[in-house]
C-alpha positions in Angstrom: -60.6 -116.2 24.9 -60.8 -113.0 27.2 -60.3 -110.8 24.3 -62.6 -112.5 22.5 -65.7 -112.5 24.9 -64.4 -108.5 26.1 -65.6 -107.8 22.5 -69.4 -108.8 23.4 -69.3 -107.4 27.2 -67.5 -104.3 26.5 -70.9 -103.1 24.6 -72.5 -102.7 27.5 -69.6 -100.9 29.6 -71.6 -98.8 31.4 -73.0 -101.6 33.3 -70.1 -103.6 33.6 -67.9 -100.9 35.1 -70.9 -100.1 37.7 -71.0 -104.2 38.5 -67.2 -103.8 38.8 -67.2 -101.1 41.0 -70.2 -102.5 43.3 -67.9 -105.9 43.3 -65.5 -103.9 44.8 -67.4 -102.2 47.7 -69.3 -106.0 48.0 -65.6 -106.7 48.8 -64.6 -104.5 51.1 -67.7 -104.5 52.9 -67.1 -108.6 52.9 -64.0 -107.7 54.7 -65.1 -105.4 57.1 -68.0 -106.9 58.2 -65.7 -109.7 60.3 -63.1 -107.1 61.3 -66.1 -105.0 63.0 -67.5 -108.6 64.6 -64.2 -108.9 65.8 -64.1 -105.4 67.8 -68.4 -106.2 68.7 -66.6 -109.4 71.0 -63.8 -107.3 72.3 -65.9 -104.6 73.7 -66.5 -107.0 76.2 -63.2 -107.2 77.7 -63.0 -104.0 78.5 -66.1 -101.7 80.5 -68.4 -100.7 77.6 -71.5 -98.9 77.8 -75.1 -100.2 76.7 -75.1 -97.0 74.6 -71.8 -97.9 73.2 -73.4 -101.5 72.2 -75.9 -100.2 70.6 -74.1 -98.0 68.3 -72.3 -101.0 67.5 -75.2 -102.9 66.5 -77.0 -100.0 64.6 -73.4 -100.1 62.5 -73.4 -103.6 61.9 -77.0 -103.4 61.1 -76.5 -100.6 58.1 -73.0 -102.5 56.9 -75.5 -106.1 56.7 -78.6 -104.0 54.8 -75.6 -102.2 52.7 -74.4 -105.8 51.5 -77.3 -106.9 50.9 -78.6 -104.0 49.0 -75.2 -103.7 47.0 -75.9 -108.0 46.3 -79.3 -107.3 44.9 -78.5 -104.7 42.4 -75.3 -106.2 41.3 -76.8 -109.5 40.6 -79.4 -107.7 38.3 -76.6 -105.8 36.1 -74.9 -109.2 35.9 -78.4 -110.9 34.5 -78.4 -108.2 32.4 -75.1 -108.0 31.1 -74.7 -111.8 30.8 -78.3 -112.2 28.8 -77.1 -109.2 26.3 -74.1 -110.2 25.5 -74.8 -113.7 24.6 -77.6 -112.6 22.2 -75.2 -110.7 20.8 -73.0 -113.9 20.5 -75.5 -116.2 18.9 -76.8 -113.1 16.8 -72.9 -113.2 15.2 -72.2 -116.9 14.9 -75.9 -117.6 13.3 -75.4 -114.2 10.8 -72.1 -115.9 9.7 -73.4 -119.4 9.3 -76.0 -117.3 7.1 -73.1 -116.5 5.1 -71.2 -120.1 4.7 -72.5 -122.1 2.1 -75.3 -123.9 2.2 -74.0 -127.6 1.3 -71.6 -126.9 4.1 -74.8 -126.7 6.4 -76.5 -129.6 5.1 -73.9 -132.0 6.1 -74.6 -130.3 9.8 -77.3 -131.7 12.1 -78.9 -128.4 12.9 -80.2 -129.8 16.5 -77.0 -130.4 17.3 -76.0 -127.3 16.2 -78.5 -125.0 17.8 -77.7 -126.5 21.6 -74.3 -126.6 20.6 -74.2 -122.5 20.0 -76.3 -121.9 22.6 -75.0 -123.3 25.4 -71.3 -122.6 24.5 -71.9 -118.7 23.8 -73.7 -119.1 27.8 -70.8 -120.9 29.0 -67.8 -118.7 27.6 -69.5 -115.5 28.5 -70.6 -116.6 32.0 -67.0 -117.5 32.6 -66.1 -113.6 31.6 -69.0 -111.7 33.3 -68.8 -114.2 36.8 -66.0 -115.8 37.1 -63.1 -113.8 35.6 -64.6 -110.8 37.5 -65.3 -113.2 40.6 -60.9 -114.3 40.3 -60.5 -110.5 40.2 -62.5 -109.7 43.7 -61.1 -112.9 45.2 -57.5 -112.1 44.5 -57.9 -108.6 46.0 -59.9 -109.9 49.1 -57.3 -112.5 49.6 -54.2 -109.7 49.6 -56.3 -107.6 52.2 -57.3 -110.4 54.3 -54.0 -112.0 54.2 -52.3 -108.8 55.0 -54.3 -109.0 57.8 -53.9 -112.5 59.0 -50.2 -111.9 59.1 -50.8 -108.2 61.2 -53.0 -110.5 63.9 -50.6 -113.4 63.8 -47.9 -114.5 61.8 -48.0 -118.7 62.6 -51.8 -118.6 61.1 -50.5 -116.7 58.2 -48.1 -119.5 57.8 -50.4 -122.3 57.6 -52.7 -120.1 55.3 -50.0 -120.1 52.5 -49.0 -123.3 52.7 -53.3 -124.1 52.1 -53.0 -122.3 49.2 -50.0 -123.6 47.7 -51.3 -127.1 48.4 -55.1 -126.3 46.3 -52.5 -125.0 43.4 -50.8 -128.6 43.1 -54.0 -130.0 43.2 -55.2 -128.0 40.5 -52.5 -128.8 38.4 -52.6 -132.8 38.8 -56.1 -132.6 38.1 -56.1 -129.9 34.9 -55.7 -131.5 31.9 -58.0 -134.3 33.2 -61.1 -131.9 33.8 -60.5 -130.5 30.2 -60.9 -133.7 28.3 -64.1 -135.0 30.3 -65.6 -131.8 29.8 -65.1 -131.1 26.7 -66.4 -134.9 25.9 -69.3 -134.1 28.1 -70.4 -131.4 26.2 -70.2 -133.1 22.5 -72.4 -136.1 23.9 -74.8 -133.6 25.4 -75.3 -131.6 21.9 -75.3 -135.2 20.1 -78.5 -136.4 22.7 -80.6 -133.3 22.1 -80.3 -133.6 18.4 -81.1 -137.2 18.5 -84.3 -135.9 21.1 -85.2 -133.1 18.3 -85.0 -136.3 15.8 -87.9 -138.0 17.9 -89.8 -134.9 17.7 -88.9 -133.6 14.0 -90.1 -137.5 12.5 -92.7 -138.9 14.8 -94.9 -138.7 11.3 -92.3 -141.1 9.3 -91.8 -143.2 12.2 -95.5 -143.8 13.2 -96.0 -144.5 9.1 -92.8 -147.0 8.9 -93.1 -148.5 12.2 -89.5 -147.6 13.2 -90.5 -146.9 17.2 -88.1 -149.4 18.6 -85.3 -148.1 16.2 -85.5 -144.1 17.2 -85.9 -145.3 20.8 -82.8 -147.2 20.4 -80.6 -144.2 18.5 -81.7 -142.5 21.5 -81.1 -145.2 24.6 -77.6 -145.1 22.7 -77.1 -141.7 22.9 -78.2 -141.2 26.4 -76.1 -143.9 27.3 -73.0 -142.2 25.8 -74.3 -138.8 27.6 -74.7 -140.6 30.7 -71.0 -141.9 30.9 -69.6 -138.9 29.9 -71.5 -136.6 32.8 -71.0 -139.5 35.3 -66.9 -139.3 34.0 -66.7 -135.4 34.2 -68.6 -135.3 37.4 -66.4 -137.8 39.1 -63.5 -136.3 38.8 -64.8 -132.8 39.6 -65.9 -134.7 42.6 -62.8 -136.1 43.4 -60.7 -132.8 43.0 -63.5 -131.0 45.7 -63.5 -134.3 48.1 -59.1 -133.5 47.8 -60.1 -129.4 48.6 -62.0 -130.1 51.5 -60.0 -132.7 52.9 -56.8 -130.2 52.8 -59.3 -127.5 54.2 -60.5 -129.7 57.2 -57.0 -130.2 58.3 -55.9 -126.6 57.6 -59.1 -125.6 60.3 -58.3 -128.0 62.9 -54.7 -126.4 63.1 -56.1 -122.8 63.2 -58.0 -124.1 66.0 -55.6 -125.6 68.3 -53.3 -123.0 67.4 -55.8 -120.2 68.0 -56.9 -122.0 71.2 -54.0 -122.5 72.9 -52.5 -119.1 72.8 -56.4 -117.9 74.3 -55.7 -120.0 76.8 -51.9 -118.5 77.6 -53.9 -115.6 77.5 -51.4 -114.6 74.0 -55.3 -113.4 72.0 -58.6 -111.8 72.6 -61.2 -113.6 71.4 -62.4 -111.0 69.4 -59.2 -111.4 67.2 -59.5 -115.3 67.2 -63.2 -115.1 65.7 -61.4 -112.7 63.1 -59.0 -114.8 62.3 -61.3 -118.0 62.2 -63.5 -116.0 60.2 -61.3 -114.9 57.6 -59.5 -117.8 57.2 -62.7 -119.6 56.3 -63.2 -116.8 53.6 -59.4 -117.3 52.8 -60.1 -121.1 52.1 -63.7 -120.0 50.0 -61.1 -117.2 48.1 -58.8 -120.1 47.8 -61.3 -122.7 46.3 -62.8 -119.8 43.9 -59.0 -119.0 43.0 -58.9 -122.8 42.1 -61.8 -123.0 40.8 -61.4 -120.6 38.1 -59.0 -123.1 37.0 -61.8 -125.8 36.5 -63.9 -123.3 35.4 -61.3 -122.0 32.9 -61.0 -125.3 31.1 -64.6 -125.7 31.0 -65.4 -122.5 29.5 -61.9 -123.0 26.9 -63.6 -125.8 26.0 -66.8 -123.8 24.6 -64.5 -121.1 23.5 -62.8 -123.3 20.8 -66.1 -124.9 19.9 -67.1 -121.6 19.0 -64.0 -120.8 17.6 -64.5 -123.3 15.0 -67.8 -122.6 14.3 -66.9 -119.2 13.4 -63.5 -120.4 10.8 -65.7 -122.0 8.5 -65.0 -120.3 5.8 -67.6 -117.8 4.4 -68.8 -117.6 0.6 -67.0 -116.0 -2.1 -68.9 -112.6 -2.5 -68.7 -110.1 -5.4 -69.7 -106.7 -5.4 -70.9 -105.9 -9.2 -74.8 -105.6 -8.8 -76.9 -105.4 -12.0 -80.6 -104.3 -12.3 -81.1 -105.4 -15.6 -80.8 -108.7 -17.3 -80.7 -109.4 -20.7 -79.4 -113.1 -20.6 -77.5 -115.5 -18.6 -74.8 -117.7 -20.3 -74.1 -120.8 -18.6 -70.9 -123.1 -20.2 -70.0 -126.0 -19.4 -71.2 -126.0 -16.2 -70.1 -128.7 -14.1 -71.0 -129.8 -10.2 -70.6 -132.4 -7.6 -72.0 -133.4 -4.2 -69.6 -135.4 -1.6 -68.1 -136.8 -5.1 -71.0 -137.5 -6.9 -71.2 -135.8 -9.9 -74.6 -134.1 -10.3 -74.4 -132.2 -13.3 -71.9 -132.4 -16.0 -70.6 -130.5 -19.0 -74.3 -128.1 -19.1 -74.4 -125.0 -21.3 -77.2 -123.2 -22.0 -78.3 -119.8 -23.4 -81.2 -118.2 -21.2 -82.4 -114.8 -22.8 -85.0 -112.7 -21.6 -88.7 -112.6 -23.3 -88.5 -116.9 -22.9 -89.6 -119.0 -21.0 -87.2 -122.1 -20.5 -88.9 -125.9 -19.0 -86.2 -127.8 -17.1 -86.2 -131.5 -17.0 -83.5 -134.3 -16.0 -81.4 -135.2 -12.9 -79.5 -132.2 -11.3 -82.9 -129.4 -11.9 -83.1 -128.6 -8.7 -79.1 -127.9 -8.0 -79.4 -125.8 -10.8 -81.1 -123.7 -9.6 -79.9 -123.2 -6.9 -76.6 -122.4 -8.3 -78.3 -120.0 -10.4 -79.4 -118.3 -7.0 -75.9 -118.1 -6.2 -76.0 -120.8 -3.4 -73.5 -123.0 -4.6 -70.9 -119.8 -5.9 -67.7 -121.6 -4.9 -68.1 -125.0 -5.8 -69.7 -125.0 -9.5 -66.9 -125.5 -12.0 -67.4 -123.7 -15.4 -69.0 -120.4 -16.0 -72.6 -118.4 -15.5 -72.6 -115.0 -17.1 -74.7 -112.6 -16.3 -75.1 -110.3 -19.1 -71.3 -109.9 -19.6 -70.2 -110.3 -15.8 -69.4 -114.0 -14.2 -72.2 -115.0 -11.2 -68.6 -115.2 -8.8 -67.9 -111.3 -9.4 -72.0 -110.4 -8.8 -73.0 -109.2 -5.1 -75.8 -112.5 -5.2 -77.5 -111.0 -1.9 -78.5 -107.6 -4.0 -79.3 -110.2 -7.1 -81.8 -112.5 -5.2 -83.2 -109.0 -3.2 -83.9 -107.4 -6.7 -83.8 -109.6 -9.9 -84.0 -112.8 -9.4 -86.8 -114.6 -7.7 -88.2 -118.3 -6.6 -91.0 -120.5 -6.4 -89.7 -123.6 -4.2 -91.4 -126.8 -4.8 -92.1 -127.0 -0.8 -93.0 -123.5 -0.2 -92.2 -122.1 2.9 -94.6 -119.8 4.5 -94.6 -118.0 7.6 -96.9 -118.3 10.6 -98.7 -115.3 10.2 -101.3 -113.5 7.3 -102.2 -114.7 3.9 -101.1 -110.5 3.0 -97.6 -111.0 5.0 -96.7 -114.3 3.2 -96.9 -112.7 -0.1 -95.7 -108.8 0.6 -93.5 -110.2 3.0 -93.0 -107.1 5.0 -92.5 -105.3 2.1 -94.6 -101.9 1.2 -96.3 -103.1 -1.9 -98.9 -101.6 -3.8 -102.3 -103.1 -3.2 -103.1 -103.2 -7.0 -100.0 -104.8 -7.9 -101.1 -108.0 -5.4 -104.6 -107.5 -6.8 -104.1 -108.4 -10.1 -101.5 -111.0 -9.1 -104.3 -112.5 -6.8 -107.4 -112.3 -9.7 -105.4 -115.0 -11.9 -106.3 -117.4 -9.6 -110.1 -117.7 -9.4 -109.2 -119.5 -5.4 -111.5 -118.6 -3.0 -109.2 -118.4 -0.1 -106.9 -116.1 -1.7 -109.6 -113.4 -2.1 -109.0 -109.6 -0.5 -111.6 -110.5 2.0 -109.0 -113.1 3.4 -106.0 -111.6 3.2 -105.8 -111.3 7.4 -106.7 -115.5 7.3 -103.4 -116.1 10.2 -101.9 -119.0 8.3 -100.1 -121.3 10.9 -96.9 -122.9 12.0 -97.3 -126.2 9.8 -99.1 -124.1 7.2 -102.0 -127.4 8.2 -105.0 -124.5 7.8 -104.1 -124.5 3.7 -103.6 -126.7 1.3 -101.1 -127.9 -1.4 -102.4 -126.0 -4.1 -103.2 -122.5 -1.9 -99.6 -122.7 -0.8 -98.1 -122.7 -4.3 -100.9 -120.2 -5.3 -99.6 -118.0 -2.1 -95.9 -118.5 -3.1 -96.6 -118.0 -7.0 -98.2 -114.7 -6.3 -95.3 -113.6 -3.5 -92.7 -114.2 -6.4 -94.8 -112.5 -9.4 -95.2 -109.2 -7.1 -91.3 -109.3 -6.4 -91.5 -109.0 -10.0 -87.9 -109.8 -10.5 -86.4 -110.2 -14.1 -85.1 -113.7 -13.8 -88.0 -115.8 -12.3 -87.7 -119.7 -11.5 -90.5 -122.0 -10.6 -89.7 -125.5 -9.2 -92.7 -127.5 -9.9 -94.7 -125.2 -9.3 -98.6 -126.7 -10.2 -97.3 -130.4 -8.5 -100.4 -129.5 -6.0 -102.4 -127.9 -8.1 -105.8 -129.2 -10.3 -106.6 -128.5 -13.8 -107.7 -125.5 -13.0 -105.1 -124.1 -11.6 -102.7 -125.1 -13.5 -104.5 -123.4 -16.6 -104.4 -120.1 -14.8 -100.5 -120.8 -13.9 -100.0 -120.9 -17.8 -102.2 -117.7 -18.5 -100.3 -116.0 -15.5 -96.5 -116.6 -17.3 -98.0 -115.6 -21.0 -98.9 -112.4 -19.3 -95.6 -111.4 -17.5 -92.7 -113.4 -19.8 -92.1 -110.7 -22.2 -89.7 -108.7 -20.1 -88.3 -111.3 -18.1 -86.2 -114.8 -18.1 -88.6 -117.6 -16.9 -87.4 -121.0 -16.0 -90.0 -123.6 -15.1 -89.0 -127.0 -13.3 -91.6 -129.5 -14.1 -92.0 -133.2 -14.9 -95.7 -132.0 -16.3 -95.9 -132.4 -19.7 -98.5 -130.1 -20.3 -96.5 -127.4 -18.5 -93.3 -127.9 -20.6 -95.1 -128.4 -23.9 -96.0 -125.0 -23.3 -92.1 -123.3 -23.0 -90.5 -121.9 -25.2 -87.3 -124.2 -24.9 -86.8 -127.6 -23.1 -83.7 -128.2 -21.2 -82.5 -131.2 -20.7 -79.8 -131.8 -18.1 
């Protein structure tokens, strides 16, 4: 796990190593600031001067401002550090789910998902930046201030081992019990959020189906299940503190009559018994962080291997032949299946360029998206592109350049009527043009092109969205086009202009049209019946 967060922290290693090195000097001023305390008290034994004093209290002064100075800044690199590097976390596990196939996705609640990659990337990178760096401080305060305890007196030193031995044991009886709650604790919490993103993502269906009581209930349940597994985790994080400070209490009330009785044999100044109170109080905080790095350990382990198997899922096959020209696509006996159910079955087809092809049946919609390379390593059969098999193609240069898509529920983005068909590309103006003139739509005219479309795309209708989507994917201009029901919206009207639009631009391309339209399919060149 440390190697694999270093990897994401280590980017930014100019800031890290200044937040080490100011962890250091917040250290050693954390140490020196009681040992200078100490010598403030013990002045007063001795004849001191008000001049003296006041040197004294103009140090401590600078050495509390210093701290605090040194706190500030440090904090900020660590804000910044921590926030960087778990971007650069998520940014890598989403850009690989990107790149796992999609069916493997679908079976994944994505609510569940998002909180689940979010909040584990935080916790495993928090552990890294805070508390691996915070063992590292504590470990080297605790040598200097132990070295220190034992210099002053050798009985305290004693009794301060023996406290830390005794939070070890504890840690240990208590380990593999704060592992298993946690990591239960953090499955229910990514399981409630996705069934409180379900309340949200279908208050539509529910209001229309009357299903209030039942989504309410899914999500007493879950809560329930949340509930018990914080209240478990939480107990026994409780318990193993309670345990700490008991040990702790009795560990200071020894100190003190030890401490006290040899000030009152006269044995120690009292300037060297506030030091020694002092730091063994930061000896027991060292101690409890030590511990707690444990706790903290498992915790963060937890996350780690959640990520962990985020990230194995195994990526699609990917080929690296890329064509820019197609001439036709062979598909034999294609055959695919869902969870077991057999969705299409023994297909072949010829698809040649110049035709337009209709698509009808069960399975149209898989299809396709096999033919967009989606599905690349669980078809069974073979697609040939020209004279190269779709598993030996590069399918992310394939769907950039040639091949392109009309879905039946087109997506559009939440920004300009121009964006959502050049999609950030540099297109020529013309070209969109004389895409645009084949529909005679209002909306779609030049004069609207900046018309901000929303999030819901509620501002547009049916038909303007599969106008907006048809015109994005004839500007692409990509050789193998394929339109999924794309005039299901549309009126008469537009569906005429749909028509004239693919007799204009079929000759040099493959066209496959998905529709249960008869008028649209009567116009193909070839039905295909799956």
């Amino acid at each position: 796990m440390i190697k694999f967060c270093s990897k994401y922290v280590f980017q930014y290693k100019i800031e890290y190593g200044i937040y080490f090195l100011l962890g250091i000097i917040l250290c050693g001023l954390n140490t020196f600031i009681p040992a200078a305390m100490g010598q403030f008290i013990n002045m007063f034994n001795v004849e001191t001067t008000y001049s003296a004093m006041l040197k004294f209290i103009f140090l401590l002064l600078l050495l509390y401002v210093g701290k605090e100075i040194v706190c500030y800044v440090n904090k900020i690199l660590y804000i910044r550090i921590q926030t960087n590097a778990a971007f650069s976390l998520n940014f890598e596990i989403v850009n690989h789910l990107k790149k796992v196939s999609p069916l493997v996705i679908g079976r994944t609640d994505l609510s569940y998902l998002s909180q689940r990659i979010n909040n584990d990337a935080n916790d495993v990178l928090i552990f890294f930046i805070s508390s691996l760096t915070e063992l590292i401080f504590s470990v080297f305060s605790a040598g200097i201030i132990l070295f220190m305890i034992w210099k002053m007196d050798s009985i305290a030193f004693i009794v301060t081992m023996f406290l830390l031995a005794l939070y070890f044991f504890i840690y240990i009886g208590f380990k593999k019990r704060i592992y298993n709650c946690s990591y239960g604790m953090k499955e229910e919490k990514s399981n409630f959020f996705s069934r409180l993103q379900e309340q949200l993502e279908k208050i539509e269906f529910i209001k229309i189906h009357s299903m209030d009581s039942f989504f309410l209930n899914r999500l007493v349940a879950s809560y329930q299940k949340l509930y018990r597994s914080i209240f478990k985790q939480q107990a026994t994080i409780q318990a193993f503190a309670n345990l700490e400070g008991i040990v702790g209490a009795i560990s200071v009330c020894i100190l003190l009559w030890i401490g006290g009785k040899k000030i009152l044999t006269g044995d120690m100044q009292i300037g060297y018994f506030y030091m020694i109170s002092v730091y063994f109080n930061m000896i027991l905080e060292y101690g409890k962080e030590i511990v707690a790095y444990g706790q903290e350990y498992q915790e963060a382990y937890v996350s780690f291997e959640r990520i962990k198997s985020i990230l194995e899922i195994k990526e699609q096959s990917k080929g690296c032949i890329r064509l820019n020209e197609i001439k036709q696509i062979r598909i034999q006996d294609l055959n695919f299946a869902y969870d077991q159910k057999e969705t299409i079955k023994s297909f072949s087809t010829n698809l040649k360029k110049g035709k337009v092809y209709g698509l009808n049946g069960c399975g149209k919609s898989t299809l396709i998206k096999i033919l967009m390379g989606m599905y690349v390593d669980e078809y069974q059969g073979n697609i040939i592109w020209n004279d190269t098999e779709m598993r030996n193609l590069d399918m992310d240069y394939i769907r950039e350049h040639v091949i392109s898509v009309t879905e039946q529920e087109p997506t559009l983005i939440a920004d300009t009527i121009y964006n959502n068909i050049a999609l950030y590309r540099k297109l020529d103006v013309k070209c969109i043009q004389r895409a645009v003139d084949c529909f005679g739509d209002s909306i779609l005219k030049r004069d609207n092109w900046d018309l901000q479309i929303n999030e819901k795309s509620s501002n547009i209708s049916g038909g303007e969205k599969q106008k907006i989507a048809i015109i994005r994917q004839v500007v692409q201009d990509g050789q193998v086009m394929i339109f999924d029901e794309p005039t299901s919206a549309m009126d008469e009207s537009g569906k005429k202009q749909f028509l004239q639009l693919i007799d204009q631009i079929k000759n040099h391309k493959i066209i496959i049209i998905v529709s249960h339209d008869n008028a649209i399919l009567n116009t193909c060149d070839e039905i295909l019946i799956l």
